[in-house]
N, C-alpha and C positions, 0 to 999 in steps of 0.2 A: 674157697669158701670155708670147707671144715677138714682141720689137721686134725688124723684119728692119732694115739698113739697106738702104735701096731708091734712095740717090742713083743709083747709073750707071741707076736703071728697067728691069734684065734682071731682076731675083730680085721676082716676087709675094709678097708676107706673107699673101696666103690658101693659096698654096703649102706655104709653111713651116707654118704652124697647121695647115692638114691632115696634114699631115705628123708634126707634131706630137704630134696628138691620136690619130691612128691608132697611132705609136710607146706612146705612152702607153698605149692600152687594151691594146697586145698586152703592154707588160711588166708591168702591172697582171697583167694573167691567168695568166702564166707567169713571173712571178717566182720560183719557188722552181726549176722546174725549170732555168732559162735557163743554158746555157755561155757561154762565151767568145766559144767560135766559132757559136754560133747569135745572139750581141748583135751581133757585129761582122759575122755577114751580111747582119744586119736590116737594122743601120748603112749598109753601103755600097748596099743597094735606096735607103736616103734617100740618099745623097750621088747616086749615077746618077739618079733621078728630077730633082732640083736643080737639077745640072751643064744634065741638058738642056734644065730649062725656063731657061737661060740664068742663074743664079746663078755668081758669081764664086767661085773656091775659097775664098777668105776670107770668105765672106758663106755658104756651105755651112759651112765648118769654126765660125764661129761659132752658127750657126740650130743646129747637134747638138750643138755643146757647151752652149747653151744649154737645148736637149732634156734631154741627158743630167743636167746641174745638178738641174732641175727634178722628176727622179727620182731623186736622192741616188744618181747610179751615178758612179764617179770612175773616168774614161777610163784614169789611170797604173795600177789594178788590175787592169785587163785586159791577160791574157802571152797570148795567141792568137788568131793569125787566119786566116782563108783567104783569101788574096790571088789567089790563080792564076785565071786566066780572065777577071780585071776587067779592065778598062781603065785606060790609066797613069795618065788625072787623077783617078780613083776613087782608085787604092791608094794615091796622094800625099796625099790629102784623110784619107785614113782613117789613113797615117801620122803624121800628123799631129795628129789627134785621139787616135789610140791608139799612143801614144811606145814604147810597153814591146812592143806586142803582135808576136811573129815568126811566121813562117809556120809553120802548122801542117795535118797533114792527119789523115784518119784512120789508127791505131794501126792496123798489122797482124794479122792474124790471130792469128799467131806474134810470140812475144816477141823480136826481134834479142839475142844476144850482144853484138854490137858498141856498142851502143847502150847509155851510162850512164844515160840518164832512165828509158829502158823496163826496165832493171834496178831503177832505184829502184822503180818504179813495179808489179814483178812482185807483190808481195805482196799489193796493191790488187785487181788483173786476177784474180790467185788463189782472192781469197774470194769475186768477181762470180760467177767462175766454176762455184765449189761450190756457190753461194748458190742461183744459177740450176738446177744441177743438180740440188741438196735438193729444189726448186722442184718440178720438171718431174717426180723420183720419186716425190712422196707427191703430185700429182694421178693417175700413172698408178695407184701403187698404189690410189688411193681408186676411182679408176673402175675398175680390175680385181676388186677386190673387190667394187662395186658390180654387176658382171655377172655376178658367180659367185651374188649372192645373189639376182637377177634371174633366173637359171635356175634356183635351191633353189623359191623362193616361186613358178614356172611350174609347175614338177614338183607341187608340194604343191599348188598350184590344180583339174589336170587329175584327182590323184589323189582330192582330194577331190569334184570332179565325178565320178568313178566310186561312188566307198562313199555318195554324196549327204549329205556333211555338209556344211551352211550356214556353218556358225562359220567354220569352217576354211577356207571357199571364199570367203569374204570377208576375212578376213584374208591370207591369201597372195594374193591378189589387190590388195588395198591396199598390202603390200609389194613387191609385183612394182611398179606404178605408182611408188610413191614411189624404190626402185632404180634403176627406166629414166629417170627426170626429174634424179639424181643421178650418174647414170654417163651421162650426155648433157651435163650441166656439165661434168663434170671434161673428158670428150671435147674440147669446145670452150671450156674454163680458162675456164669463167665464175667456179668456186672458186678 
């Protein structure tokens, strides 16, 4: 899969292949989810592991770009990264490999005025926001309705333990059950 060159003898090729193949299964599994900035942190765990098992930065910058070939991801379409906190010969590695990618960090809470991207981008953030919101009221409303019907079919339960009707004492009771199992989902958005 990946020929390391190993003339200077600092850089292992079982290194690199594990490295590899690990790289591999994680973007296999999260392919569809993965950002930018979650490839390019993956990325520089491989380059800092490399670096210190004694690989030269041309011999890291080649073993991930050979990674990356190998899973049809093309370094120039990756615009962001998080560089802050690495270490110099990390971020130069990773510049390297990802030409296009700038520093980027988590979006504020709040949308900046000042800020042309986070304007473009307000329309985006807007509908997450509703989306989420939509979200979060038809579980509540489902589990609130769920526990009004939870104390309807209680009430009818006890009642009909009083008059000694059967039918009815098992049915609001099946109800009651099936309610509290429904409004204990929505509670903890298993819906």
């Amino acid at each position: 899969m990946l020929v390391a060159n190993n003339k200077r003898g600092g850089c292992d090729p079982v290194s690199i292949r594990l490295e590899a193949e690990d790289f591999r299964l994680w973007y296999t599994k999260f392919r569809d989810v993965i950002s930018d900035l979650s490839l390019v942190r993956r990325v520089s765990s491989i380059v800092y592991n490399l670096l210190n098992q004694g690989c030269s930065e041309e011999e890291v910058i080649n073993a991930v770009e050979d990674i990356l070939r190998n899973l049809n991801v093309n370094p120039l379409m990756i615009k962001r990264g998080e560089f802050q906190g690495l270490r110099g010969d990390v971020v130069e590695v990773l510049k390297v490999i990802f030409p296009n990618a700038v520093q980027e960090t988590k979006p504020p809470f709040f949308i900046s005025e000042e800020d042309d991207r986070s304007r473009s981008q307000q329309p985006l953030v807007t509908r997450q926001v509703r989306k989420t919101v939509r979200r979060t009221l038809r579980i509540r409303s489902i589990e609130m309705l769920s526990w009004i019907i939870l104390g309807v079919s209680s009430i009818t339960a006890v009642v009909s333990l009083v008059i000694n009707n059967k039918l009815i004492l098992g049915v609001s009771s099946s109800l009651a059950l099936i309610f509290l199992i429904v409004a204990l989902m929505a509670h903890i958005r298993m819906i």
